[in-house]
C-alpha positions in Angstrom: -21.1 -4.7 34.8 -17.4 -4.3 35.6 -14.3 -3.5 33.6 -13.6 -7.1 34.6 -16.8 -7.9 32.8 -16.2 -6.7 29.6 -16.2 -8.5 26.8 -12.9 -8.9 24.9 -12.3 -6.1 22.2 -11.1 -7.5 18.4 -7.8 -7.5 18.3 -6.1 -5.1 15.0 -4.0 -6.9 12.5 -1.0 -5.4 11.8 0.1 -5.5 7.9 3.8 -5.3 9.1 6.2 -8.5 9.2 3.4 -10.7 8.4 3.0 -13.4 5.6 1.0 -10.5 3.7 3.5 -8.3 4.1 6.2 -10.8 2.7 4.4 -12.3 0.1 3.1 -9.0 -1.7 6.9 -7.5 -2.1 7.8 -11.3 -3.2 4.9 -10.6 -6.2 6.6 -7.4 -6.8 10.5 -9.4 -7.5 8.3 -11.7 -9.4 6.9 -9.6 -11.4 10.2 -8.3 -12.1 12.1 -11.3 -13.4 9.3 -12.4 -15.5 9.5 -15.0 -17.4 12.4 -16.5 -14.8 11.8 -18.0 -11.9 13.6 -18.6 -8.7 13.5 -21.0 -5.3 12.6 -20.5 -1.7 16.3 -19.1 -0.4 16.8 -17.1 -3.4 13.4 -15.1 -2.8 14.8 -14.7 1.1 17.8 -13.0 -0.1 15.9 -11.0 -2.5 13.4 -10.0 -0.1 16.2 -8.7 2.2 17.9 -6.7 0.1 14.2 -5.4 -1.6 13.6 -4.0 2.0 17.3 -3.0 2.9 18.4 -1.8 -1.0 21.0 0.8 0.7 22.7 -2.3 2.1 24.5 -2.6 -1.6 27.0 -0.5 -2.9 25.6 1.8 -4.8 21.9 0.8 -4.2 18.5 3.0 -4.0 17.3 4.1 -1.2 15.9 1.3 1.3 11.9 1.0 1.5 12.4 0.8 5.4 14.2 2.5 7.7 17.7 1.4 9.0 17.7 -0.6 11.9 20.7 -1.8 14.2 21.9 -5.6 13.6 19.6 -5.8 10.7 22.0 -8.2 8.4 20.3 -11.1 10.9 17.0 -10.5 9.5 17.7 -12.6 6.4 18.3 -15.7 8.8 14.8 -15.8 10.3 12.6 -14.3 7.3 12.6 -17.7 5.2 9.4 -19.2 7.6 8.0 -15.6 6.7 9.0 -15.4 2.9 7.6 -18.7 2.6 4.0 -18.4 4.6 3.5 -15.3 2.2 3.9 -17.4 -1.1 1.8 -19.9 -0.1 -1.1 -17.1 0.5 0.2 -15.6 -2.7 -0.4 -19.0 -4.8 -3.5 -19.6 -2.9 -4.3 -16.7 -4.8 -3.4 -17.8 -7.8 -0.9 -15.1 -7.5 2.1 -16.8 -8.3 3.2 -20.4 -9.8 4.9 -23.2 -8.0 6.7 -25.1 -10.5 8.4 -28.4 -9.6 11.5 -28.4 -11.0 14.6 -31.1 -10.7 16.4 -28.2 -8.8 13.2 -28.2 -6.2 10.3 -25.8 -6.2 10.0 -22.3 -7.9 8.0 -19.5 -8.0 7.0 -17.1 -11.0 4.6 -14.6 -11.5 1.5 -15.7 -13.5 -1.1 -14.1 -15.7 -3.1 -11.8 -12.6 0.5 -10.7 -10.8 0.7 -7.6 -13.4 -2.6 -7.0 -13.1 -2.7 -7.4 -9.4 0.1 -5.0 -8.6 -1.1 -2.4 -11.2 -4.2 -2.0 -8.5 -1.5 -0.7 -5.9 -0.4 2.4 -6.4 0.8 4.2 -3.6 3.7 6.1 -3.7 5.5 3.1 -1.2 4.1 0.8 -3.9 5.8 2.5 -7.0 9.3 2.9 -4.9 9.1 -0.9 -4.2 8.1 -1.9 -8.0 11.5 0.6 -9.0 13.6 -1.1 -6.0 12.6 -4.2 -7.5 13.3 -3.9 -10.5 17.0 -2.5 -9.6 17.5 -5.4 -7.2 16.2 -8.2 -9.7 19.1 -6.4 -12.7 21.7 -5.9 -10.0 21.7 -9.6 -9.0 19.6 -11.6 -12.0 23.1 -12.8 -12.9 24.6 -14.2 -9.9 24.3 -17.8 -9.1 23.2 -18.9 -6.4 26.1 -19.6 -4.6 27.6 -16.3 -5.7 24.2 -14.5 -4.2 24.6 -16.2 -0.9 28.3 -15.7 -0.7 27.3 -12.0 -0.9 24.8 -12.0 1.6 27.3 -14.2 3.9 30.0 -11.7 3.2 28.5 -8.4 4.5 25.9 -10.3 7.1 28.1 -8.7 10.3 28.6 -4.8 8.6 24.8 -4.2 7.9 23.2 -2.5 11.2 27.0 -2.6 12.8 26.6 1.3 12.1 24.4 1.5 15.3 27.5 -0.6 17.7 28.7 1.7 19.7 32.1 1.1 18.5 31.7 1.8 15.3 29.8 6.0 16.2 32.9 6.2 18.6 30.9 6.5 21.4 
């Protein structure tokens, strides 16, 4: 038998940037605006700012680290946001609602539960983040929310242009 031979090896799943991923920190902003619910865009920005909480004046610390031209990432996570509440709610994680302002999402009787199981120290600093992020911006509509996340889309990650180090 050859190395040409050999039968393909299992390839790893990585936890990182994957419906999973997106759709446990979505439980965590659930679970912290219980009983309210929110839509599909709302959870995007949400998500973002979960991730990149030093983004906002005055935030926590951010679960991940910096990265340069990160204020895009809000643009292409909705397909991800969105695969990882539909495994959520296939879980019986979360609640779709239908609403007259489209779907939303809320945390149901086995999200509290659910989270209480993780316990990590990442876990714990993501249920605190949350719950800053959900109180920082429970109060903005919508429109206000994306206006925000419009507004400072071309500073977050510029740190990294070359310009802006005065390289």
């Amino acid at each position: 038998m050859t190395l040409l031979d050999t039968p393909e090896l299992p390839t790893t799943q990585r936890p990182f940037n994957t419906p999973l991923e997106s759709g446990l920190r979505c439980l965590f902003l659930l679970e912290a605006m219980a009983p309210a619910t929110c839509d599909l865009q709302r959870l995007v920005y949400l998500d973002y700012l979960l991730v990149h909480s030093a983004d906002v004046p005055d935030g926590p610390a951010s679960l991940h680290a910096r990265m340069p031209h990160r204020g895009g990432q809000w643009l292409v996570r909705r397909q991800l946001v969105s695969e990882g509440l539909a495994l959520m709610s296939s879980r019986e994680l979360l609640d779709q609602r239908f609403t007259p302002f489209g779907i939303h999402y809320a945390a149901t009787e086995l999200t509290h539960p659910f989270l209480q199981y993780l316990n990590s120290a990442y876990a714990q600093n993501m249920r605190e983040v949350a719950a800053w992020i959900v109180r920082a911006f429970q109060t903005m509509a919508d429109a206000e929310l994306q206006g925000f996340m419009t507004t400072h889309l071309g500073r977050w990650g510029a740190e990294f242009d070359v310009g802006e180090v005065g390289l």
